[in-house]
N, C-alpha and C positions, 0 to 999 in steps of 0.2 A: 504493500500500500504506500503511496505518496506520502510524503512527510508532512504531517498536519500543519507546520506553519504555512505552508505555501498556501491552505487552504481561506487563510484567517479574514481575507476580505472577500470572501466567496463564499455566501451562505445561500443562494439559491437550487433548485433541487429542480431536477428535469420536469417535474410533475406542475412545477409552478409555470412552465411555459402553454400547458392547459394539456390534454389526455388525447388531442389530435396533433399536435406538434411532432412533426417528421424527423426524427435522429438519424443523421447515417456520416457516411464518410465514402468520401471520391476519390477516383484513381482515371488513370489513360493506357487505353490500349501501347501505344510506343513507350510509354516509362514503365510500363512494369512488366509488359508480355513475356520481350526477348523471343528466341525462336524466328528469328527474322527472316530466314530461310528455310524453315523447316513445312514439310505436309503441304507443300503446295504452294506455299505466300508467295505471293509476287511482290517484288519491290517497291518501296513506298516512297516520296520525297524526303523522309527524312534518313532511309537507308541510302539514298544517294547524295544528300548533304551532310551528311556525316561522317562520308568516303573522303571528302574533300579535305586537304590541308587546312589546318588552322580557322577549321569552320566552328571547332567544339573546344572548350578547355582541355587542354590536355590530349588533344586527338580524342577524346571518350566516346564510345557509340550507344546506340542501345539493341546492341545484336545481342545478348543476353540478359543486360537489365537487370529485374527482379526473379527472373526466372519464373512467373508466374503462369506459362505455357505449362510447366513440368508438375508445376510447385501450389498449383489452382484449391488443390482440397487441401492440403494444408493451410492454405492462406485463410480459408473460406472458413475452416476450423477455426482458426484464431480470430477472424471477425465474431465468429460463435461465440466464443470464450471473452470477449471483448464488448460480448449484450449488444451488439450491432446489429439491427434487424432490418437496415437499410445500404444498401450496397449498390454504390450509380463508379459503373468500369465502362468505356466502351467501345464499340467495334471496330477491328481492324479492317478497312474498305478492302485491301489488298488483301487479306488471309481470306474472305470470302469469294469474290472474284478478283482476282490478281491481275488482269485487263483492266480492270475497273467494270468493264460490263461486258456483258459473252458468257462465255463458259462459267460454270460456279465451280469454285473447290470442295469439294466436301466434306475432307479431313477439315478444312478450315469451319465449316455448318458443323459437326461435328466437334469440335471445341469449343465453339461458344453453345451446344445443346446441355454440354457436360457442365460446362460453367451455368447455365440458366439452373437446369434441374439441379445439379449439387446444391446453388442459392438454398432453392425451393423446399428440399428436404432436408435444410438446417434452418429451416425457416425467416430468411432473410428475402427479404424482398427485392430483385435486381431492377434497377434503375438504371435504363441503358440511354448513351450517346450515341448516336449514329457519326458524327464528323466531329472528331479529337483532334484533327491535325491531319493525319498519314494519309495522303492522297495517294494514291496508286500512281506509283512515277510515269506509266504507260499514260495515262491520260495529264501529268504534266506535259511529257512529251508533245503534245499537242493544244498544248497551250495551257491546261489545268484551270485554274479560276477566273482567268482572263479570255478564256474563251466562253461563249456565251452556249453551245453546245454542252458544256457543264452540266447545263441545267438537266437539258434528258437524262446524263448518263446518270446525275443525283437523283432523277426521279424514280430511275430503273434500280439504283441502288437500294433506297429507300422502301421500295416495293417487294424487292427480294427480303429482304430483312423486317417487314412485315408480315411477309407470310410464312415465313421459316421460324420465326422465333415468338409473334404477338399471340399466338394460342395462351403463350405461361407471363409475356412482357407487358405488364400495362402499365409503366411510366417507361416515357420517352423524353430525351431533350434531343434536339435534332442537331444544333449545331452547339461546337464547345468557343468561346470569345472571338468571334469576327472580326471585332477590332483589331486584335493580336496575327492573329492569324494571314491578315490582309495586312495590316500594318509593317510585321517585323519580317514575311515573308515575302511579300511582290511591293514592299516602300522601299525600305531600312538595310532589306538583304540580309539581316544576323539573325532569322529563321528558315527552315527547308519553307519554300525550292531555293533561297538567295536570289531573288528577280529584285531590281531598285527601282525607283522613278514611278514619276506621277502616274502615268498612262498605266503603267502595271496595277496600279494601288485602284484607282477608280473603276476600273472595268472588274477584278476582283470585287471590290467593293459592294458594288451594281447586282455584280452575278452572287453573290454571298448572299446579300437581302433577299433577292428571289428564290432562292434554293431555300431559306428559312421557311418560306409562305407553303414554295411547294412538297417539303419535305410536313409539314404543318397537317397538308390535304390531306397527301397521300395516306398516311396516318388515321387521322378522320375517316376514310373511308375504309380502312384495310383493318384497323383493330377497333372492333368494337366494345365500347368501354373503358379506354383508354384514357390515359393523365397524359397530354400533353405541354410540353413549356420548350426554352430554348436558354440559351445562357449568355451572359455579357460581364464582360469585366467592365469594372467599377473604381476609381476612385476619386474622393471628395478634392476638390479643387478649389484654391483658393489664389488670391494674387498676392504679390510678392510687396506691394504696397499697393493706399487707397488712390494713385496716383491712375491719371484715366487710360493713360496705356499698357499699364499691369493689371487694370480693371477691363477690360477689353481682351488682352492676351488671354487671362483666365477663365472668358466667354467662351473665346473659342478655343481653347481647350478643351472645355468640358461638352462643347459642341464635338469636337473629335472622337475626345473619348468616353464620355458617359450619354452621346445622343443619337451617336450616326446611325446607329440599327434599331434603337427600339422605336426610334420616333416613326420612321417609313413602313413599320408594321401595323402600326395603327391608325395611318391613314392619315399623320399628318406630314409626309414627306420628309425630305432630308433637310436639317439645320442647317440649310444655306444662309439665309439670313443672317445666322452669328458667323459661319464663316466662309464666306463669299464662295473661295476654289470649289466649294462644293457644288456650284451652279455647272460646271463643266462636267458633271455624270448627267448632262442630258442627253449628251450625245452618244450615251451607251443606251439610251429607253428605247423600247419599242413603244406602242401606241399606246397598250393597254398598260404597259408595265407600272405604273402609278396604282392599279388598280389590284394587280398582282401581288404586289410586294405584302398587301395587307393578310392577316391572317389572327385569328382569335382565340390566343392562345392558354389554355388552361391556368397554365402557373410561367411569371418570368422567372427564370436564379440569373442572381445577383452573385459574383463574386469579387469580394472585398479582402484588402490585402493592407492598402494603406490609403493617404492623401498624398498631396503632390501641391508645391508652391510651382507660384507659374509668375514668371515676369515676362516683358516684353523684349522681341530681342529682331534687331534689324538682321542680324544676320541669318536667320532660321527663314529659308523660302517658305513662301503662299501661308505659313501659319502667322508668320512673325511674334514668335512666343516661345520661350523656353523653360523647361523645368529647373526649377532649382535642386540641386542633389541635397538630400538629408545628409549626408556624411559633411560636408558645407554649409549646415546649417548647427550645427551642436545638437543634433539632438539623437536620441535612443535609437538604432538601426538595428535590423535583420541581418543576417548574411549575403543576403540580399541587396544590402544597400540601401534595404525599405524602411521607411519610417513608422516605428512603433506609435498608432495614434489612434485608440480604439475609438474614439468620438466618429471616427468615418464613418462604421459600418452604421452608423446610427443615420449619419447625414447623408449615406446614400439610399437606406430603407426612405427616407421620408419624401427622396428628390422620387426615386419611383411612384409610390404609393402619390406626388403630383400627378403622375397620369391617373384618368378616372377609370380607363380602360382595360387596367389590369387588375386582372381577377382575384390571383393570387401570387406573392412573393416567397422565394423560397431561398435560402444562402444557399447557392451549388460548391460553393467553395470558401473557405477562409481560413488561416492557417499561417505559419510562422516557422522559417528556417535559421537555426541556430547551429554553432558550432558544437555535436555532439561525442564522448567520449566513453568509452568501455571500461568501467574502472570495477576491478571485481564481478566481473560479468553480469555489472548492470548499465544501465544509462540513464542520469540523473539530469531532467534537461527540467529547471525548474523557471527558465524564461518561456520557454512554450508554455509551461503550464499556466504562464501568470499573463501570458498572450490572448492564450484562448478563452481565460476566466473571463478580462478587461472586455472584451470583444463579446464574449458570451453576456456582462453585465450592459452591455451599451443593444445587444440584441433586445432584451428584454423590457431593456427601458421603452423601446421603439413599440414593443407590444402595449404596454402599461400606456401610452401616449395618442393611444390608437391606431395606430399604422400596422396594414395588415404585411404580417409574416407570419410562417405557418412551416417553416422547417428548417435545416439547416446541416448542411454535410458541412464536414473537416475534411481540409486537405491537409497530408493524405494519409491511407494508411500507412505503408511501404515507405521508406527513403528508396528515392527512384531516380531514373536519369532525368534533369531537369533540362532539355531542352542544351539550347548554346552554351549552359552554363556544367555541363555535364553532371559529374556524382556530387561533385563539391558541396550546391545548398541543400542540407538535410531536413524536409520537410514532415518526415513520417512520424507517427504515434508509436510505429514500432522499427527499430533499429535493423537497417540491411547491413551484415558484413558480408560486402558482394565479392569476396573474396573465399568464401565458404557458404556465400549463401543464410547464414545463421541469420534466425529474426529473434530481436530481443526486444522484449516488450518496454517501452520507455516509462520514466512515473508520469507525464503526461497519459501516455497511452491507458496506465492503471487508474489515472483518475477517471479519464474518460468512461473506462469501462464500468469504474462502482459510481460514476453519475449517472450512467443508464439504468444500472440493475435497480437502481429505486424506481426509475418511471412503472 
């Protein structure tokens, strides 16, 4: 058990977030799978940017990972033993069809059957993503989210994956942070596939919003009775002074990154207005596509992480706005580089719950990487724990204040490969030594687990 001081500003009890409140904890198919090539998979963008020189810390990949391909009932066990009765992992596009569309693998349907059913009969309920990231490199080759063809091949994917798995799956999110994914992958270049520049970013952009709507239908119509939502990263923005160009920069900021997808689902188009470049995805519309994009969706998740100062900055194209770094600011940071500030998750429940259109809010993610250590074959990580409490107490206030939220995964279980930044940030509840594979349950993790066991 955790060491009760850590507990001592932390007196609330899973039950007090009310007896329909969603507990679980997230993961991704590329951070935890591993198995990269094995049973079929075809290669994904991030097994081909990961090939690349100097793409990853360290050269690191994630052709092995967490071993979660091998290692799935064990893991699934210890979410068991962990009172985890919610469990959102999700599909590999390429281990199922490895073209992206065509032929199906079915060693690859056959491990996510194993994975569903195993869930089911440890009584966890699986909560699956359809698009984590790993686009079938076969259809990068062809332009991948920049092509506007995308959208069939997501329609065709999403299709198969409802009728293969939605008999046992009724929560879905369809897509995992768009902003991210579009942003750091076809802007920025420092996620798979590495594509840069505007034209890459917008037409990605364009083609992402749409595939959320039609990935949204398909669903509606293919599992009946189903929980659909979709996900967005999130954080709270503020300017760097009340001066009117750091007031402004931090408009459109927050127009970048906490507006650009959820506002065009709901019919009220893209934040151009706060920030102008955005009027140049017209040229990616077709006629109807305004009409398109919309989609009514069960529950948003919201993932919060941290806030972000924002001042004005002439030399940053088309935004003219830059982030200020927390390690530059004196204040409390992650491993990450992220700023410890649990008042966000609070300021971004209530910026949603502005919209009147959404139904319901769900945390898909939140969570805190810290330098962790093996001392006596334990891991004593007592900043996550005092991360997740801070964050946990600023959720709840958001309930108490009226603002509807209604569940809330941790990320993650596993310490996994985190993307560009390899093994380095250590995000899990429970300890990877990917070096033998060993998982050690952290005292974060053993809080977690006797917070549940009371609900």
């Amino acid at each position: 058990m955790p060491d009760n001081s850590a507990l001592q500003h932390f007196d609330l009890k899973a039950n007090d977030f009310g007896k329909d409140f969603i507990w679980g904890i997230s993961t991704a198919a590329y951070q935890i799978e591993g198995a990269f090539d094995k049973d079929g998979k075809g290669p994904s963008i991030w097994d081909e940017f990961t090939a690349k020189k100097s793409a990853i810390f360290q050269g690191q990949t994630g052709q092995i990972a967490c071993d979660f391909y091998h290692r799935y009932e064990e893991d699934i066990l210890l979410l068991k033993a962990m009172n985890i009765s919610h469990f959102r992992f999700s599909l590999s596009w390429p281990r199922i069809l490895p073209d992206g569309y065509g032929t199906l693998n079915q060693l690859g349907v056959d491990f996510y059957n194993r994975v569903i059913n195993f869930c089911l009969e440890c009584g966890i309920t699986p909560w699956v993503t359809l698009y984590h990231w790993d686009l079938p490199q076969a259809l990068e080759d062809n332009g991948g989210w920049t092509n506007r063809d995308i959208l069939g091949w997501f329609e065709d994917y999403v299709k198969v994956c409802a009728t293969l798995f939605g008999d046992r799956v009724k929560h879905w999110m369809v897509l995992n942070e768009p902003m991210v994914f579009t942003g750091a992958g076809y802007f920025l270049g420092v996620h798979a596939p590495g594509r840069k520049g505007l034209k890459n970013f917008l037409s990605a952009v364009h083609h992402a919003t749409l595939a959320q709507a039609i990935g949204g239908r398909v669903l509606r119509e293919s599992v009946p009775g189903s929980t659909i939502g979709t996900t967005f990263s999130c954080s709270q923005i503020i300017p760097y002074s009340q001066k009117t160009k750091d007031v402004k920069a931090a408009a459109k900021a927050d127009a970048l990154l906490n507006r650009l997808f959820i506002e065009p689902i709901l019919g009220m188009g893209y934040p151009s207005q706060d920030l102008p470049i955005l009027k140049r995805l017209d040229k990616y519309k077709n006629v109807d596509d305004d009409k398109n994009v919309v989609f009514d969706f069960d529950f948003i998740g919201i993932q919060n992480y941290t806030r972000e100062v924002v001042k004005h900055s002439y030399t940053v194209p088309y935004l003219r706005a830059k982030i200020v770094k927390a390690t530059k600011r004196n204040v409390k940071t992650t491993a990450m580089d992220w700023e410890v500030y649990p008042p966000s998750i609070y300021q971004m429940i209530a910026q949603f719950n502005g919209y009147k259109d959404i139904k319901k809010i769900i945390i898909t993610e939140n969570g805190a990487a810290f330098e962790d250590y093996v001392k006596h074959g334990k891991v004593h990580d007592p900043e996550r724990l005092s991360y997740l409490q801070e964050y946990l107490n600023q959720v709840h206030k958001a309930q108490i204040d009226g603002y509807k939220v209604s569940g809330y995964f941790a990320w993650t279980f596993t310490d996994n490969f985190e993307w560009a930044e390899g093994y380095y940030p250590r995000f899990g509840l429970v300890y990877t030594d990917f070096s033998s594979q060993k998982r050690i349950l952290k005292t974060s993790g053993k809080w977690y687990a006797d917070f549940l066991q009371k609900f």
